[in-house]
mmCIF file as Biopython writes it, N, C-alpha, C and O atoms, coordinates in Angstrom:
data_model
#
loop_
_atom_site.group_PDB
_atom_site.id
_atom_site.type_symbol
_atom_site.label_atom_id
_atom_site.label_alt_id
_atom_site.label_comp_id
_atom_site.label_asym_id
_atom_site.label_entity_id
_atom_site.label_seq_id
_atom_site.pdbx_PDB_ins_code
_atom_site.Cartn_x
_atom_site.Cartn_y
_atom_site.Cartn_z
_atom_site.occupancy
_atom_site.B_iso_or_equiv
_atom_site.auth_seq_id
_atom_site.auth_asym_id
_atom_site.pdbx_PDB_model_num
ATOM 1   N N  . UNK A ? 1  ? 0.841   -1.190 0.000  1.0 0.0 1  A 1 
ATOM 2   C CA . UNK A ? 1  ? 0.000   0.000  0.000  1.0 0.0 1  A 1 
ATOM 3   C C  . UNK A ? 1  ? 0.882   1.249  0.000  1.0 0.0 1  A 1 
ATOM 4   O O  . UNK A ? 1  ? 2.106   1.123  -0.028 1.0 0.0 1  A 1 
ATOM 5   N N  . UNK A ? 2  ? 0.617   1.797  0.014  1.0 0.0 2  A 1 
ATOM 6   C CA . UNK A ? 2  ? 1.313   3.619  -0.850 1.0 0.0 2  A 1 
ATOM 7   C C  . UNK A ? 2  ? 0.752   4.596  -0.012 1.0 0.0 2  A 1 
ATOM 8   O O  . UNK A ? 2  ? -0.419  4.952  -0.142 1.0 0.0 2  A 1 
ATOM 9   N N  . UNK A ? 3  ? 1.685   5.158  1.037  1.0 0.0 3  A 1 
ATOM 10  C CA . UNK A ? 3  ? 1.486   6.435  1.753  1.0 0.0 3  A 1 
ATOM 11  C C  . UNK A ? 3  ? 1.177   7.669  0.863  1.0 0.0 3  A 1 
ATOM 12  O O  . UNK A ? 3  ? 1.748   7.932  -0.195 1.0 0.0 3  A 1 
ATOM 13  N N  . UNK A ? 4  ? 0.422   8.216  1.312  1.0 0.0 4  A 1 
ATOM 14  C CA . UNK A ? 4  ? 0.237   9.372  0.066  1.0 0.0 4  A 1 
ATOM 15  C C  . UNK A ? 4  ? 0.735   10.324 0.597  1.0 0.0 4  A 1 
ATOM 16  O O  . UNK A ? 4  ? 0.367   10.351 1.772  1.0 0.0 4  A 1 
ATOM 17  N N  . UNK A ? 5  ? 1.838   11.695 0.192  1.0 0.0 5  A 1 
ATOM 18  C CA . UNK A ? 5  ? 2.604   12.664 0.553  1.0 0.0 5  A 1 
ATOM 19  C C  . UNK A ? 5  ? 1.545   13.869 0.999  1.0 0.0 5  A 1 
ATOM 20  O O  . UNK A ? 5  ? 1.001   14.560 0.137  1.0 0.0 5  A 1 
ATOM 21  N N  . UNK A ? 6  ? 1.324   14.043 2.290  1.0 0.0 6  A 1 
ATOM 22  C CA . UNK A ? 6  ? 0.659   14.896 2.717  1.0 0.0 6  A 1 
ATOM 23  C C  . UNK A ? 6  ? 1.296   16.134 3.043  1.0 0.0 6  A 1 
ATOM 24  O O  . UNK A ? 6  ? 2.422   16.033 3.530  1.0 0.0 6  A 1 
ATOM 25  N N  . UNK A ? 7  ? 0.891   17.118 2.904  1.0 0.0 7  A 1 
ATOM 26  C CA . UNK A ? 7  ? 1.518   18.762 3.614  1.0 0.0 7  A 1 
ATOM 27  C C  . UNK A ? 7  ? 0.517   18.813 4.560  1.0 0.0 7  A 1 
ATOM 28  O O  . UNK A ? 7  ? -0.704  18.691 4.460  1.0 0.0 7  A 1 
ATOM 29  N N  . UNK A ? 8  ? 1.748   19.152 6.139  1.0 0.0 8  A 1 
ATOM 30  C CA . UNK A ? 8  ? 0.490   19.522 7.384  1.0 0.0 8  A 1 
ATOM 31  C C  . UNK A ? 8  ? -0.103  20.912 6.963  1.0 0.0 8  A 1 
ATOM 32  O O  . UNK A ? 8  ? 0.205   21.846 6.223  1.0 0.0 8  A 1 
ATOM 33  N N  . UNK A ? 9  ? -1.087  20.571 7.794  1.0 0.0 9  A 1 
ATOM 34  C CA . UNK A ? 9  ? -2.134  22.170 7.991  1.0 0.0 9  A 1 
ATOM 35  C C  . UNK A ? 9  ? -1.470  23.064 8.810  1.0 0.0 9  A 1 
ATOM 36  O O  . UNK A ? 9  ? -0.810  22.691 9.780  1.0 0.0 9  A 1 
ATOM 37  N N  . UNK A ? 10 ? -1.610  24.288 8.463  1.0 0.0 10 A 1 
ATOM 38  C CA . UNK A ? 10 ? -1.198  25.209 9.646  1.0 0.0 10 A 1 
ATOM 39  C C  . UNK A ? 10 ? -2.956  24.634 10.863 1.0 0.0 10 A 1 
ATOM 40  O O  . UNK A ? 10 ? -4.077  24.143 10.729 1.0 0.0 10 A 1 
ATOM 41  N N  . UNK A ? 11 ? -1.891  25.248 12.073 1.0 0.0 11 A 1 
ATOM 42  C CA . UNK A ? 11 ? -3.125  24.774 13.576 1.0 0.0 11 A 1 
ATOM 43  C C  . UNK A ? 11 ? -4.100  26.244 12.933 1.0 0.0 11 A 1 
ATOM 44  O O  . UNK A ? 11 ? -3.803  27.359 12.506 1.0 0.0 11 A 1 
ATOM 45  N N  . UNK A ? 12 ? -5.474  25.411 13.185 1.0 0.0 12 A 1 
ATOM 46  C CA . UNK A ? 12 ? -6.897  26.691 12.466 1.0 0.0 12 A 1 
ATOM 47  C C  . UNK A ? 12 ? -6.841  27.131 11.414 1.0 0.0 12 A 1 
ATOM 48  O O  . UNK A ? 12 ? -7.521  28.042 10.942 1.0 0.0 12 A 1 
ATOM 49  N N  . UNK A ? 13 ? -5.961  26.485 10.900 1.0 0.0 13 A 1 
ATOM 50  C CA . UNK A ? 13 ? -5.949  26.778 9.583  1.0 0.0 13 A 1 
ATOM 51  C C  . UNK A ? 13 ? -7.492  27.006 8.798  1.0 0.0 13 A 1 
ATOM 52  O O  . UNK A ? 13 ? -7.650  28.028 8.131  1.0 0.0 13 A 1 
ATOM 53  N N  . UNK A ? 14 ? -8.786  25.831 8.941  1.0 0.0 14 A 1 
ATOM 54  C CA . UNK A ? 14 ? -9.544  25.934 8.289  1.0 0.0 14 A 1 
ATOM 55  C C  . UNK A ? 14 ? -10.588 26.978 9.068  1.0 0.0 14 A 1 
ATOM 56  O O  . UNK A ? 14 ? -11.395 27.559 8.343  1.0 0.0 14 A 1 
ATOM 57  N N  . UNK A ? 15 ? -10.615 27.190 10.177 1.0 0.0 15 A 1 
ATOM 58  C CA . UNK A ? 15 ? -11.005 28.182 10.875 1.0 0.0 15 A 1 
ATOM 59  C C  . UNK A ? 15 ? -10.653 29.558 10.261 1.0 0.0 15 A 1 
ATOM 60  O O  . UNK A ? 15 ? -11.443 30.262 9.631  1.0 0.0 15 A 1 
ATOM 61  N N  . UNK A ? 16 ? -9.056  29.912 10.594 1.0 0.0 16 A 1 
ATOM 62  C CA . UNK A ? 16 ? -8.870  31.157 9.923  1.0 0.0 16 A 1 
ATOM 63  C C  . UNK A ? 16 ? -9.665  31.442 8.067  1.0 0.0 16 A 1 
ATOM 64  O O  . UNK A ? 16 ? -10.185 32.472 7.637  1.0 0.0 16 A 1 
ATOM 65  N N  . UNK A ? 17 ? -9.482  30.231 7.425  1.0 0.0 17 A 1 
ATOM 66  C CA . UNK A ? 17 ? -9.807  30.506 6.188  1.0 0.0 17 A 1 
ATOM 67  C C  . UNK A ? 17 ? -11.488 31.191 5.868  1.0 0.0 17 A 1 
ATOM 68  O O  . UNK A ? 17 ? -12.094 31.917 5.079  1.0 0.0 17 A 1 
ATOM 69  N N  . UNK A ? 18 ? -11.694 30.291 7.213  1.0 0.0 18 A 1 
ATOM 70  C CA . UNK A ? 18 ? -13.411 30.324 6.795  1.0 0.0 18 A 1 
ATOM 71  C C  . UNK A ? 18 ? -13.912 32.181 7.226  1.0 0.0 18 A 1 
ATOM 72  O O  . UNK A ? 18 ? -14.821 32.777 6.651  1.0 0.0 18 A 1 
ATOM 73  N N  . UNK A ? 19 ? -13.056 32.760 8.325  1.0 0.0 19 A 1 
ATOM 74  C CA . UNK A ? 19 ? -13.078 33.737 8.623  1.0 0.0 19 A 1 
ATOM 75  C C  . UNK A ? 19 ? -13.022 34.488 7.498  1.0 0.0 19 A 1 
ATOM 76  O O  . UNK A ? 19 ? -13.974 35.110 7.026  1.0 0.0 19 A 1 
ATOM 77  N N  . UNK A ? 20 ? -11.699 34.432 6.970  1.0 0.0 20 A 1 
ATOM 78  C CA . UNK A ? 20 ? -11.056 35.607 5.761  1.0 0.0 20 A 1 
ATOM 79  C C  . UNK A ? 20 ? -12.379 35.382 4.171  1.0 0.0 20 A 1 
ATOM 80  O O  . UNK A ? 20 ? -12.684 36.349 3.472  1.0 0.0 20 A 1 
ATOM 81  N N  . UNK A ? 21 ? -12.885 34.108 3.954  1.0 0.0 21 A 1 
ATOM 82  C CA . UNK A ? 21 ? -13.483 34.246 2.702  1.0 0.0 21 A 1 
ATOM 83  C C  . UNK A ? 21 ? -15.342 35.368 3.533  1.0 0.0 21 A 1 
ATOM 84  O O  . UNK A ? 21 ? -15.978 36.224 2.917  1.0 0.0 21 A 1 
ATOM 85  N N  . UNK A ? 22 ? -15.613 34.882 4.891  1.0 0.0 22 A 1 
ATOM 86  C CA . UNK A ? 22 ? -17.154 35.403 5.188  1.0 0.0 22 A 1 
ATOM 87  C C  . UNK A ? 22 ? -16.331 37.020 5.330  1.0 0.0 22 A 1 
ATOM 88  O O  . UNK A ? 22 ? -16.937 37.618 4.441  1.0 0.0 22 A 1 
ATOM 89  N N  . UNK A ? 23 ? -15.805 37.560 5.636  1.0 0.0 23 A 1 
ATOM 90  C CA . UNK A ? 23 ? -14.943 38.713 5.329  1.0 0.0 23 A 1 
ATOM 91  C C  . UNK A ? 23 ? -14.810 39.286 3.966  1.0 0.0 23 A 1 
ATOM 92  O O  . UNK A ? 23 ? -15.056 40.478 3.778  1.0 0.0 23 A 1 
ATOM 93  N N  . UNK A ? 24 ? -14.483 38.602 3.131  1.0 0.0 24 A 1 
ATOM 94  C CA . UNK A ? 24 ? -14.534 39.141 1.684  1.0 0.0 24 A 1 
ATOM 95  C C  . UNK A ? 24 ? -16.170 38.440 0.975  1.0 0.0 24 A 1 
ATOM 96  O O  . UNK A ? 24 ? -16.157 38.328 -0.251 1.0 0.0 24 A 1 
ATOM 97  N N  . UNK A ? 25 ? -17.258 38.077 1.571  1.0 0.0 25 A 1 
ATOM 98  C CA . UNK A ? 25 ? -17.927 38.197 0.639  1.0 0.0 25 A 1 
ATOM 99  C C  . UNK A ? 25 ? -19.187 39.434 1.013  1.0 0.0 25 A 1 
ATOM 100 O O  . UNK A ? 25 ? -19.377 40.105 2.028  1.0 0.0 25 A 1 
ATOM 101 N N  . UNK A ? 26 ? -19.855 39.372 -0.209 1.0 0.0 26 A 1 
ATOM 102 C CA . UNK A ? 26 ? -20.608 40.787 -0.165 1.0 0.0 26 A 1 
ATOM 103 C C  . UNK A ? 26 ? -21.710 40.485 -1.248 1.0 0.0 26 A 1 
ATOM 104 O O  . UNK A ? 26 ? -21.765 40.351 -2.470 1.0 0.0 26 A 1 
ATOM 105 N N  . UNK A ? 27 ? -22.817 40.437 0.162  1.0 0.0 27 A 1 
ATOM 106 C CA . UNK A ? 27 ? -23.079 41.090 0.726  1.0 0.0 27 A 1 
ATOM 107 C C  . UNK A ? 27 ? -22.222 40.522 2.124  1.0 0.0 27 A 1 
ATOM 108 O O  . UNK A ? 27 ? -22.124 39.325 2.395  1.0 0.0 27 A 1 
ATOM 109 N N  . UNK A ? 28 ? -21.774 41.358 2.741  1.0 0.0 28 A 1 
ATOM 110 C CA . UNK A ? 28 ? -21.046 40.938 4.619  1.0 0.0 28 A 1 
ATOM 111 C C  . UNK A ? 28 ? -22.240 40.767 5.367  1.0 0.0 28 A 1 
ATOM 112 O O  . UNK A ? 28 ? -23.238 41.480 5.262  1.0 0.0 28 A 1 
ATOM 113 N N  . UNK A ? 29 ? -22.090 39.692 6.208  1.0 0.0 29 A 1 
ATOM 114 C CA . UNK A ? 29 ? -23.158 39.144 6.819  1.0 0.0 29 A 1 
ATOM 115 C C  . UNK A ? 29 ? -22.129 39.276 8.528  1.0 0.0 29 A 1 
ATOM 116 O O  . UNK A ? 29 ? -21.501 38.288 8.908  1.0 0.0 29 A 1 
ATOM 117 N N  . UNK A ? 30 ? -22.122 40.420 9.249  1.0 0.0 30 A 1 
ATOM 118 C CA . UNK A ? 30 ? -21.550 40.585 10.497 1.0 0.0 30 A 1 
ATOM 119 C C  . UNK A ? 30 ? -21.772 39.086 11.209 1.0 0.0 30 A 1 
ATOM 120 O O  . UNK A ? 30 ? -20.894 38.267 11.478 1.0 0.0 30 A 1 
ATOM 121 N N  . UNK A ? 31 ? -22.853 39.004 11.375 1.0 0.0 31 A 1 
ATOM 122 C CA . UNK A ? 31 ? -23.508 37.760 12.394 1.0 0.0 31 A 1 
ATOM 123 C C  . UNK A ? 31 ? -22.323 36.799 12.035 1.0 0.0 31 A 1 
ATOM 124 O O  . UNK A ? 31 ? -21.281 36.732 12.686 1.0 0.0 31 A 1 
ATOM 125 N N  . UNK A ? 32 ? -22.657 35.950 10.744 1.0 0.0 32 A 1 
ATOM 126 C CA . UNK A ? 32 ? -22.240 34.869 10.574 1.0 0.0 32 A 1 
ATOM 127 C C  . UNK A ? 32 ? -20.467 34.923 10.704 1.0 0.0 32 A 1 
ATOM 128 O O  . UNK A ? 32 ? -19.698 33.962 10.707 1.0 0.0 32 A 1 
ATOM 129 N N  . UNK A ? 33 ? -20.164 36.292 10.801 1.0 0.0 33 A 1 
ATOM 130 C CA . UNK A ? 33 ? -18.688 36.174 10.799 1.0 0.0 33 A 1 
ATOM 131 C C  . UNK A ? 33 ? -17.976 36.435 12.257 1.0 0.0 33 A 1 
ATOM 132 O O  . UNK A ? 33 ? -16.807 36.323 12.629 1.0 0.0 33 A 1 
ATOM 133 N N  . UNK A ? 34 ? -19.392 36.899 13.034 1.0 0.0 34 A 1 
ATOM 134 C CA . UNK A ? 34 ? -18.699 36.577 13.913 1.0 0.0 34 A 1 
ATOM 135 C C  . UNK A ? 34 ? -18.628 35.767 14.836 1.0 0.0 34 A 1 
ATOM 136 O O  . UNK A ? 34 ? -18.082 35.867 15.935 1.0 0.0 34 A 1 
ATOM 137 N N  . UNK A ? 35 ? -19.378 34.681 14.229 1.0 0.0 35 A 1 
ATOM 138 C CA . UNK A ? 35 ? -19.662 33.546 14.693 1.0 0.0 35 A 1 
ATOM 139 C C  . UNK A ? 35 ? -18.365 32.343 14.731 1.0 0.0 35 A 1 
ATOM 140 O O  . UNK A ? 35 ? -18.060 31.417 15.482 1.0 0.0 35 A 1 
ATOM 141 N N  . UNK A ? 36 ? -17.869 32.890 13.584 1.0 0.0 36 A 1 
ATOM 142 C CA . UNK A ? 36 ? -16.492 32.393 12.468 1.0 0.0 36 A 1 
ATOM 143 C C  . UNK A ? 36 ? -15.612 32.666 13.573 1.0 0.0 36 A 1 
ATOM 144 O O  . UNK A ? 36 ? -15.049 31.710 14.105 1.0 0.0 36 A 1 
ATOM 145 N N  . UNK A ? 37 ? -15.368 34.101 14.091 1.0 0.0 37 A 1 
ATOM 146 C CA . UNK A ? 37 ? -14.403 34.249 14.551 1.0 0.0 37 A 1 
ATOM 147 C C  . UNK A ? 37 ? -14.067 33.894 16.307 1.0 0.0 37 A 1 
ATOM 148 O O  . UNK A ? 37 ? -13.016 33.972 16.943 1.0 0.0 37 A 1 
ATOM 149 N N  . UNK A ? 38 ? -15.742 33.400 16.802 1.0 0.0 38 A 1 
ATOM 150 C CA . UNK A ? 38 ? -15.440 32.618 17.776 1.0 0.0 38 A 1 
ATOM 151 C C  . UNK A ? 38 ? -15.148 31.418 17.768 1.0 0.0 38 A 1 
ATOM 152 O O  . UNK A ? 38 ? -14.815 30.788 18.773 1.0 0.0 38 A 1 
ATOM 153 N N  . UNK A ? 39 ? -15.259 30.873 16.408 1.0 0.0 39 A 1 
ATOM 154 C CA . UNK A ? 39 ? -14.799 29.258 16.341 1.0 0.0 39 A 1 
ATOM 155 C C  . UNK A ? 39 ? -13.098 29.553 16.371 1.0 0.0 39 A 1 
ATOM 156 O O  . UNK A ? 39 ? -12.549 29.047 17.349 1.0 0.0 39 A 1 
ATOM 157 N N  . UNK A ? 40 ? -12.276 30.237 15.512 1.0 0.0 40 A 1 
ATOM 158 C CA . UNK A ? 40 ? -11.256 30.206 15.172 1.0 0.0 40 A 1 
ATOM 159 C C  . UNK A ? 40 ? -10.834 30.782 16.750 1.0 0.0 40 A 1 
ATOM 160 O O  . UNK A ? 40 ? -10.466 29.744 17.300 1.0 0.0 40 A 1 
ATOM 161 N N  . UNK A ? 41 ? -10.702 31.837 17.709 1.0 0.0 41 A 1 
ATOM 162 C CA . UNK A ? 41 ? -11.081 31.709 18.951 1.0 0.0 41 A 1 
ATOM 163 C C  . UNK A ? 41 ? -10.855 30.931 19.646 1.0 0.0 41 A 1 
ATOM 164 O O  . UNK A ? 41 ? -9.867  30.980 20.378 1.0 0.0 41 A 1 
ATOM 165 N N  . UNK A ? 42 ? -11.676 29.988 19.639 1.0 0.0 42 A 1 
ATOM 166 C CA . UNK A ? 42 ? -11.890 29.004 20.501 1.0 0.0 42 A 1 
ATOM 167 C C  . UNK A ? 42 ? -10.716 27.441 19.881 1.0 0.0 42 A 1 
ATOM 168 O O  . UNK A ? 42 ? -10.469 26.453 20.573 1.0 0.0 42 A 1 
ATOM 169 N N  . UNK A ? 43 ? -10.344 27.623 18.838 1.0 0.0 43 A 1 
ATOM 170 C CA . UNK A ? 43 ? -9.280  26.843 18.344 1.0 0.0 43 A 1 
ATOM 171 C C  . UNK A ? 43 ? -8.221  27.231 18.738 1.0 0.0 43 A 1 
ATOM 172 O O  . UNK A ? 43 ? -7.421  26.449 19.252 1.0 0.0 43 A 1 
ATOM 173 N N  . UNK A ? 44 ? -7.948  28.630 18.578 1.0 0.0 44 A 1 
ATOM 174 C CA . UNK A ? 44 ? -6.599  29.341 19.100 1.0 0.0 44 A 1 
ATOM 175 C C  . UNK A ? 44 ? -5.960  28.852 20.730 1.0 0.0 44 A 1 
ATOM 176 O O  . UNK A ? 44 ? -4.850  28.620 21.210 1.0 0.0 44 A 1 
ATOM 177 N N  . UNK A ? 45 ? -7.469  28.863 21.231 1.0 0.0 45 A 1 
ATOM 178 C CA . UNK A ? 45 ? -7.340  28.601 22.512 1.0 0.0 45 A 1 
ATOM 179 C C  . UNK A ? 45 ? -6.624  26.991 22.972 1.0 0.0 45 A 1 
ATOM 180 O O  . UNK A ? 45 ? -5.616  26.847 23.664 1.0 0.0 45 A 1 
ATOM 181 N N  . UNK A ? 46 ? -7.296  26.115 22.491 1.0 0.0 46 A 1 
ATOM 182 C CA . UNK A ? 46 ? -7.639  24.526 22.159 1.0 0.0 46 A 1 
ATOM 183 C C  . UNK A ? 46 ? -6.208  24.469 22.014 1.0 0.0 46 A 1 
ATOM 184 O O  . UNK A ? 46 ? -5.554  23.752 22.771 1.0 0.0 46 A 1 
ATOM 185 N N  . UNK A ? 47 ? -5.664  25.152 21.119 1.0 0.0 47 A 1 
ATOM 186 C CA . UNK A ? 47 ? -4.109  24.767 20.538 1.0 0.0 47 A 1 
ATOM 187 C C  . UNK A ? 47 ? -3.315  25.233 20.790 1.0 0.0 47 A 1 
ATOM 188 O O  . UNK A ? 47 ? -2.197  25.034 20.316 1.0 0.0 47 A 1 
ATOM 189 N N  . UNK A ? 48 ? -3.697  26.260 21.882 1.0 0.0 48 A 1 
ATOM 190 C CA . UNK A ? 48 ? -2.516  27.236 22.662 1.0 0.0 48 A 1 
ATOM 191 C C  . UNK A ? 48 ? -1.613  28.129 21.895 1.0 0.0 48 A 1 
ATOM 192 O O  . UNK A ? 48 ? -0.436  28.310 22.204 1.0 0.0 48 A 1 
ATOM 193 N N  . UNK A ? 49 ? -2.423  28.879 20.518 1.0 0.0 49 A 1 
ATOM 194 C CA . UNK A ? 49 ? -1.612  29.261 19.414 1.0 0.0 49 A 1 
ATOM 195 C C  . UNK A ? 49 ? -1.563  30.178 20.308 1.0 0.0 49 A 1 
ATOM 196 O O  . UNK A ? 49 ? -2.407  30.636 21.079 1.0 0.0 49 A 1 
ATOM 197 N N  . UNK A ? 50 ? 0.497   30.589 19.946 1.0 0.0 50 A 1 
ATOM 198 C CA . UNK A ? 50 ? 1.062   32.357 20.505 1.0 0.0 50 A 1 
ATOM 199 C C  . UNK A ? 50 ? 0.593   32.990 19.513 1.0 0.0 50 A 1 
ATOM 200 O O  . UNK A ? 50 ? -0.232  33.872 19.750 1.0 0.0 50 A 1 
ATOM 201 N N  . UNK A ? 51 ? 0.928   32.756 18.336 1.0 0.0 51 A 1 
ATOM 202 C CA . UNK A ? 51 ? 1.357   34.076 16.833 1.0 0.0 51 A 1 
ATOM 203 C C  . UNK A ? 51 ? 0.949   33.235 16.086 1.0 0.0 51 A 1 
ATOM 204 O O  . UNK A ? 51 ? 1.038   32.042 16.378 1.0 0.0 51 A 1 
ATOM 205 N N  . UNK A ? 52 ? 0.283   33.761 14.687 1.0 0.0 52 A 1 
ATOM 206 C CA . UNK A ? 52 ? 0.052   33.366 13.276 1.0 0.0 52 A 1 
ATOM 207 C C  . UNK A ? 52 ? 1.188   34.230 12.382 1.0 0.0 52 A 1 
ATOM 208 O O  . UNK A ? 52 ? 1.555   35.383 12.608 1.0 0.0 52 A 1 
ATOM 209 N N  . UNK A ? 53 ? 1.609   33.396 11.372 1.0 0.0 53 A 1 
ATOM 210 C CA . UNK A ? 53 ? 2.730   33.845 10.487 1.0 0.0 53 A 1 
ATOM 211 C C  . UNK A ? 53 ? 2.270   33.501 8.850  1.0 0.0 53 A 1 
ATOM 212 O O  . UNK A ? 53 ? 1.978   32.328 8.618  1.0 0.0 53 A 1 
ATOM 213 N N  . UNK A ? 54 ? 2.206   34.421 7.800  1.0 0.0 54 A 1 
ATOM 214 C CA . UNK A ? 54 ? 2.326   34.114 6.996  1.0 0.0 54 A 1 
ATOM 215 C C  . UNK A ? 54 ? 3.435   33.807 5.753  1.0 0.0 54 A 1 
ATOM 216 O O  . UNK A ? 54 ? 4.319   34.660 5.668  1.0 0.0 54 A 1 
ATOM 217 N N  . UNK A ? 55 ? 3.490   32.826 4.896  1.0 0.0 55 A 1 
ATOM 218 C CA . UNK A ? 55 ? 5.026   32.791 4.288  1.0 0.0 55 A 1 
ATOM 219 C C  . UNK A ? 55 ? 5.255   33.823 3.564  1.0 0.0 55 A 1 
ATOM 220 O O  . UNK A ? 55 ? 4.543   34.747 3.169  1.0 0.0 55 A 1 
ATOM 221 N N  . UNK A ? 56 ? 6.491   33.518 3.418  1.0 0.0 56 A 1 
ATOM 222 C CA . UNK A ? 56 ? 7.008   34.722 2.422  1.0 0.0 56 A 1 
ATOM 223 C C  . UNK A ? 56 ? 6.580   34.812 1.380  1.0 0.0 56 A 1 
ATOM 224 O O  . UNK A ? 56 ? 5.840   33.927 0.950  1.0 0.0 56 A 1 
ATOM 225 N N  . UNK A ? 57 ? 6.950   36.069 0.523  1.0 0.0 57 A 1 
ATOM 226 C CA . UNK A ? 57 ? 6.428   36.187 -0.666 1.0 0.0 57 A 1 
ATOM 227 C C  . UNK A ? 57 ? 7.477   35.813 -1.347 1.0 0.0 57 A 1 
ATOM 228 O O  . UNK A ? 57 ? 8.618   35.986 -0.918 1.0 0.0 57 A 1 
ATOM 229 N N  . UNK A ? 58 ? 7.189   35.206 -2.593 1.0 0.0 58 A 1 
ATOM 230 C CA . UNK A ? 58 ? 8.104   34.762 -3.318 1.0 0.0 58 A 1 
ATOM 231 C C  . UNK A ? 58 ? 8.045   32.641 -2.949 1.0 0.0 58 A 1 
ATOM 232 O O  . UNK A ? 58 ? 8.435   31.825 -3.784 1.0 0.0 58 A 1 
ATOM 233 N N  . UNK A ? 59 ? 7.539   32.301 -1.717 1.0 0.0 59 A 1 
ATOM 234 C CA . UNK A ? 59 ? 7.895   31.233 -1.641 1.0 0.0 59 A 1 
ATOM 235 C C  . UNK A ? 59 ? 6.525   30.469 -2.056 1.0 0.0 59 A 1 
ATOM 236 O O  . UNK A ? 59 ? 6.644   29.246 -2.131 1.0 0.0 59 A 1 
ATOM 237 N N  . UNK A ? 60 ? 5.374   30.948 -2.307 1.0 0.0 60 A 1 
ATOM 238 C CA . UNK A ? 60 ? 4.085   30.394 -2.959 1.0 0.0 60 A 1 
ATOM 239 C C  . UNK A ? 60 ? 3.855   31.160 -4.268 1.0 0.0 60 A 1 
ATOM 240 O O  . UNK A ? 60 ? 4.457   32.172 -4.623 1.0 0.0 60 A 1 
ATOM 241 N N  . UNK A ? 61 ? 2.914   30.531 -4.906 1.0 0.0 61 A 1 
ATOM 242 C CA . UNK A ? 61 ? 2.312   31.728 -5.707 1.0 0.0 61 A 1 
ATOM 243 C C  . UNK A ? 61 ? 1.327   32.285 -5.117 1.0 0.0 61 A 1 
ATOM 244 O O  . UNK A ? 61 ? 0.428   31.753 -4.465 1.0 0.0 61 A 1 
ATOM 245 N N  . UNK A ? 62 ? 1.606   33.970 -5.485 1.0 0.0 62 A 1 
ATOM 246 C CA . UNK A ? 62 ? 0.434   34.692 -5.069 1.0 0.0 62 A 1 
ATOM 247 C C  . UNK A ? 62 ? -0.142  35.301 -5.721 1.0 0.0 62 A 1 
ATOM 248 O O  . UNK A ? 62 ? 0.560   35.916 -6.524 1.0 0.0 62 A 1 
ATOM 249 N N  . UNK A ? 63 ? -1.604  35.538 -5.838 1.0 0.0 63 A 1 
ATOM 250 C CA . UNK A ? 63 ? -1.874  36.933 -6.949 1.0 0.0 63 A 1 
ATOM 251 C C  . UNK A ? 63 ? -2.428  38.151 -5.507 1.0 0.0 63 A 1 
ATOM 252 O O  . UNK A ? 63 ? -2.857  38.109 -4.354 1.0 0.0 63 A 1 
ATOM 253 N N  . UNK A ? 64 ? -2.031  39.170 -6.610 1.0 0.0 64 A 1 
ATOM 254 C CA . UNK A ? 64 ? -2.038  40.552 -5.824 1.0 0.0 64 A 1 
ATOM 255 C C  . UNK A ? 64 ? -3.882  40.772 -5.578 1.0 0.0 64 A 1 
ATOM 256 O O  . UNK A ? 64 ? -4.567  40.281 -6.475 1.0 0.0 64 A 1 
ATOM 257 N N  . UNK A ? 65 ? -4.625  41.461 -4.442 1.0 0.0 65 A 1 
ATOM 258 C CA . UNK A ? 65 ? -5.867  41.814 -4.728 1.0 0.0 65 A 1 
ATOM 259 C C  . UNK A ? 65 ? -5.973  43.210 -5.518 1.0 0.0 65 A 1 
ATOM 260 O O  . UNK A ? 65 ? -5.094  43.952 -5.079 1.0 0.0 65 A 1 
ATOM 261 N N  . UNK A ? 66 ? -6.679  43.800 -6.457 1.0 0.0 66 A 1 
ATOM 262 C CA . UNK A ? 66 ? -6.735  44.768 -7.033 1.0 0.0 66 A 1 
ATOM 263 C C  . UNK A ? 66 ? -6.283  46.165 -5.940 1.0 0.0 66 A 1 
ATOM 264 O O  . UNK A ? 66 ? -6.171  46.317 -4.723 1.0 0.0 66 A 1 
ATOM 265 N N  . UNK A ? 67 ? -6.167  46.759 -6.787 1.0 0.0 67 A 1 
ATOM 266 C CA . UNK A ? 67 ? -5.493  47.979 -6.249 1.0 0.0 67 A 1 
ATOM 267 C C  . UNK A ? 67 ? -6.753  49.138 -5.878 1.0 0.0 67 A 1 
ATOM 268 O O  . UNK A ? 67 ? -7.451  49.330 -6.874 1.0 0.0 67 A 1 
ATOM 269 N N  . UNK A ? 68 ? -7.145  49.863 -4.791 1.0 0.0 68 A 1 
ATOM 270 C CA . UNK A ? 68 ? -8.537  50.643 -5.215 1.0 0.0 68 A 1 
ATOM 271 C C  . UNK A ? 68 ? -7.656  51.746 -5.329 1.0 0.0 68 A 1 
ATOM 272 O O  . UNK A ? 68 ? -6.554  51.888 -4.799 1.0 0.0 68 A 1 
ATOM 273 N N  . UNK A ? 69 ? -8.538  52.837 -6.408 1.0 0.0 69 A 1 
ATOM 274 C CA . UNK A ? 69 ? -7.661  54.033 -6.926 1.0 0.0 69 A 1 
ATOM 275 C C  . UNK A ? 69 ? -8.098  55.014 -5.957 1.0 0.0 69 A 1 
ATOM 276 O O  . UNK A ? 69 ? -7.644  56.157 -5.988 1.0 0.0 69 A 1 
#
């Protein structure tokens, strides 16, 4: 049988994500996000996270978000 090559998760990872997309959509629904942000919260806690870090640039691909003029 064949291990399949996994990359770990960052800890809340799917927490934080779920935060940042109810954040960018629109119409913004306050409630539901901040509902989001007591789950991620309450993970932080769970996992005793100190600091969140994001990687460098240059070491993923990224695209830029538009620029507002």
């Amino acid at each position: 049988m064949e291990k399949e090559a996994t990359t770990p998760r960052p800890v809340c990872a799917q927490e934080a994500l779920a935060l940042l997309n109810c954040a960018a959509e629109n119409p913004y629904d306050r409630d539901k996000c901040l509902a989001l942000l007591d789950a991620l919260r309450e993970c932080i806690a769970q996992k005793k996270v100190k600091k969140f870090s994001l990687a460098e640039a240059g070491s993923t691909s990224t695209t830029e978000a538009p620029r507002s003029k």
